[in-house]
C-alpha positions as a LaTeX table, in Angstrom:
\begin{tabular}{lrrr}
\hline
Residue & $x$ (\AA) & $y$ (\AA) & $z$ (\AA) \\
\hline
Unk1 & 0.00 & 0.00 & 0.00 \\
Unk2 & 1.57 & 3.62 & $-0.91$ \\
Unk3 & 0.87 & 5.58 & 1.85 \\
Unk4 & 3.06 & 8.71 & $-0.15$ \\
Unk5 & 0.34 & 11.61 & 0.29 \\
Unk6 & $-0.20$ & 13.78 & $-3.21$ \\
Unk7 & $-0.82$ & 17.65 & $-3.31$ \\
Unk8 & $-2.91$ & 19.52 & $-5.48$ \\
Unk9 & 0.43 & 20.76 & $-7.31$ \\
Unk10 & 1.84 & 17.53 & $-7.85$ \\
Unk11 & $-0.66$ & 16.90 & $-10.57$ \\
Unk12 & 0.48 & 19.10 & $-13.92$ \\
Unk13 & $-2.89$ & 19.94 & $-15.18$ \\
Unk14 & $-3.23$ & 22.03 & $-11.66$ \\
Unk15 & 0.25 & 23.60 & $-12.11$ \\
Unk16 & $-0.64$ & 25.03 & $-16.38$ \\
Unk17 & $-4.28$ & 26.10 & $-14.60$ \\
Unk18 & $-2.64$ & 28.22 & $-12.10$ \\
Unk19 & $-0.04$ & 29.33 & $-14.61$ \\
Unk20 & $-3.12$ & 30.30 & $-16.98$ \\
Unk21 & $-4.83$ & 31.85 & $-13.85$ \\
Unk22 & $-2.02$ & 33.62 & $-13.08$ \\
Unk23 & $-1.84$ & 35.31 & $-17.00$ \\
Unk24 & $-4.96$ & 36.26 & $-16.94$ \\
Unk25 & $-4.66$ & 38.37 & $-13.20$ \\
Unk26 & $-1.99$ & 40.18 & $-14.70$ \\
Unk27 & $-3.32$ & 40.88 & $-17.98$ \\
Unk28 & $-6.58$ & 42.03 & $-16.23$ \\
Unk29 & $-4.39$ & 44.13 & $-13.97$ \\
Unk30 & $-2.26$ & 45.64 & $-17.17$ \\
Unk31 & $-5.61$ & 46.31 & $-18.38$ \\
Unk32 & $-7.08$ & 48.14 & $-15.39$ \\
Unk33 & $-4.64$ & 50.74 & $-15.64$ \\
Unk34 & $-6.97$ & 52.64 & $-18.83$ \\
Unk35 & $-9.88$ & 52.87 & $-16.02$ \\
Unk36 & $-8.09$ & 55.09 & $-13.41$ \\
Unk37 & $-7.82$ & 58.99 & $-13.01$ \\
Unk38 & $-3.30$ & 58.89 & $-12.68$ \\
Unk39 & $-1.81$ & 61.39 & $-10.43$ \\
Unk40 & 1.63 & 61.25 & $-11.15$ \\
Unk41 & 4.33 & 62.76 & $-9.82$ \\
Unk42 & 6.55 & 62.58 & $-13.36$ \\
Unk43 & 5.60 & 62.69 & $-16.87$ \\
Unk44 & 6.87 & 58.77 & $-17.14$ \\
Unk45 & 3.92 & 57.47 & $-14.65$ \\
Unk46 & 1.31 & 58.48 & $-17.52$ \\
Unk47 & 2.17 & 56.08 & $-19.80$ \\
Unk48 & $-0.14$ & 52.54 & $-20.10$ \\
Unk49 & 1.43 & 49.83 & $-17.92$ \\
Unk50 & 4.03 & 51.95 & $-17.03$ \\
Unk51 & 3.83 & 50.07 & $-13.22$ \\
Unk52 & 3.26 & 46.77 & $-14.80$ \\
Unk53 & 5.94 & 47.44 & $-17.27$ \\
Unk54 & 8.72 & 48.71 & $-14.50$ \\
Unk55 & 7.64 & 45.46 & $-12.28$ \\
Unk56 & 8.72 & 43.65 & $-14.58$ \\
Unk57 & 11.99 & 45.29 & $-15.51$ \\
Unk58 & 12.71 & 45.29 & $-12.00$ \\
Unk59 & 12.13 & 41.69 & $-11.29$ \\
Unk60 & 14.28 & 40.36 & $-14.50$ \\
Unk61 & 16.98 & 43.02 & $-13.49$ \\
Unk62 & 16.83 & 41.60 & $-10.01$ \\
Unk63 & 17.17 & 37.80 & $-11.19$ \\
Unk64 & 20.66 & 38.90 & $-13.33$ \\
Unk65 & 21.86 & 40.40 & $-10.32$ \\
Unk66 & 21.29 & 37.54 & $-8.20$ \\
Unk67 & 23.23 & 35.63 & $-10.80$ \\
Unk68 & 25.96 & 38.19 & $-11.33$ \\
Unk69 & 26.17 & 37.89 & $-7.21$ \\
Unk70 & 26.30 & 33.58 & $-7.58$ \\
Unk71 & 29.29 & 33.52 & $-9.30$ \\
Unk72 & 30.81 & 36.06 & $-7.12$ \\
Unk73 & 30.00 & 34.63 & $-3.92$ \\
Unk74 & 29.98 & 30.94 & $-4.97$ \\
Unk75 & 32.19 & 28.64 & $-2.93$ \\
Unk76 & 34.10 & 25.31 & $-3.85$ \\
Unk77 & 31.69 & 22.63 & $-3.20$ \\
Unk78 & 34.04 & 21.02 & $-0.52$ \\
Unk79 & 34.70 & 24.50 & 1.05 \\
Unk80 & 34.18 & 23.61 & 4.59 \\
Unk81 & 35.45 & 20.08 & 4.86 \\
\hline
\end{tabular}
Protein backbone atom coordinates (compact mmCIF):
# COMPACT_ATOMS: atom_id res chain seq x y z
CA UNK A 1 0.00 0.00 0.00
CA UNK A 2 1.57 3.62 -0.91
CA UNK A 3 0.87 5.58 1.85
CA UNK A 4 3.06 8.71 -0.15
CA UNK A 5 0.34 11.61 0.29
CA UNK A 6 -0.20 13.78 -3.21
CA UNK A 7 -0.82 17.65 -3.31
CA UNK A 8 -2.91 19.52 -5.48
CA UNK A 9 0.43 20.76 -7.31
CA UNK A 10 1.84 17.53 -7.85
CA UNK A 11 -0.66 16.90 -10.57
CA UNK A 12 0.48 19.10 -13.92
CA UNK A 13 -2.89 19.94 -15.18
CA UNK A 14 -3.23 22.03 -11.66
CA UNK A 15 0.25 23.60 -12.11
CA UNK A 16 -0.64 25.03 -16.38
CA UNK A 17 -4.28 26.10 -14.60
CA UNK A 18 -2.64 28.22 -12.10
CA UNK A 19 -0.04 29.33 -14.61
CA UNK A 20 -3.12 30.30 -16.98
CA UNK A 21 -4.83 31.85 -13.85
CA UNK A 22 -2.02 33.62 -13.08
CA UNK A 23 -1.84 35.31 -17.00
CA UNK A 24 -4.96 36.26 -16.94
CA UNK A 25 -4.66 38.37 -13.20
CA UNK A 26 -1.99 40.18 -14.70
CA UNK A 27 -3.32 40.88 -17.98
CA UNK A 28 -6.58 42.03 -16.23
CA UNK A 29 -4.39 44.13 -13.97
CA UNK A 30 -2.26 45.64 -17.17
CA UNK A 31 -5.61 46.31 -18.38
CA UNK A 32 -7.08 48.14 -15.39
CA UNK A 33 -4.64 50.74 -15.64
CA UNK A 34 -6.97 52.64 -18.83
CA UNK A 35 -9.88 52.87 -16.02
CA UNK A 36 -8.09 55.09 -13.41
CA UNK A 37 -7.82 58.99 -13.01
CA UNK A 38 -3.30 58.89 -12.68
CA UNK A 39 -1.81 61.39 -10.43
CA UNK A 40 1.63 61.25 -11.15
CA UNK A 41 4.33 62.76 -9.82
CA UNK A 42 6.55 62.58 -13.36
CA UNK A 43 5.60 62.69 -16.87
CA UNK A 44 6.87 58.77 -17.14
CA UNK A 45 3.92 57.47 -14.65
CA UNK A 46 1.31 58.48 -17.52
CA UNK A 47 2.17 56.08 -19.80
CA UNK A 48 -0.14 52.54 -20.10
CA UNK A 49 1.43 49.83 -17.92
CA UNK A 50 4.03 51.95 -17.03
CA UNK A 51 3.83 50.07 -13.22
CA UNK A 52 3.26 46.77 -14.80
CA UNK A 53 5.94 47.44 -17.27
CA UNK A 54 8.72 48.71 -14.50
CA UNK A 55 7.64 45.46 -12.28
CA UNK A 56 8.72 43.65 -14.58
CA UNK A 57 11.99 45.29 -15.51
CA UNK A 58 12.71 45.29 -12.00
CA UNK A 59 12.13 41.69 -11.29
CA UNK A 60 14.28 40.36 -14.50
CA UNK A 61 16.98 43.02 -13.49
CA UNK A 62 16.83 41.60 -10.01
CA UNK A 63 17.17 37.80 -11.19
CA UNK A 64 20.66 38.90 -13.33
CA UNK A 65 21.86 40.40 -10.32
CA UNK A 66 21.29 37.54 -8.20
CA UNK A 67 23.23 35.63 -10.80
CA UNK A 68 25.96 38.19 -11.33
CA UNK A 69 26.17 37.89 -7.21
CA UNK A 70 26.30 33.58 -7.58
CA UNK A 71 29.29 33.52 -9.30
CA UNK A 72 30.81 36.06 -7.12
CA UNK A 73 30.00 34.63 -3.92
CA UNK A 74 29.98 30.94 -4.97
CA UNK A 75 32.19 28.64 -2.93
CA UNK A 76 34.10 25.31 -3.85
CA UNK A 77 31.69 22.63 -3.20
CA UNK A 78 34.04 21.02 -0.52
CA UNK A 79 34.70 24.50 1.05
CA UNK A 80 34.18 23.61 4.59
CA UNK A 81 35.45 20.08 4.86
Amino acid sequence: MNDERRYWLDDPRNVRKLFWILCAVCAAAFAADAFYEKHADFGVEYLFGFYAIFGFCAYVGLIFAAKGLRKLLRRREDYYD
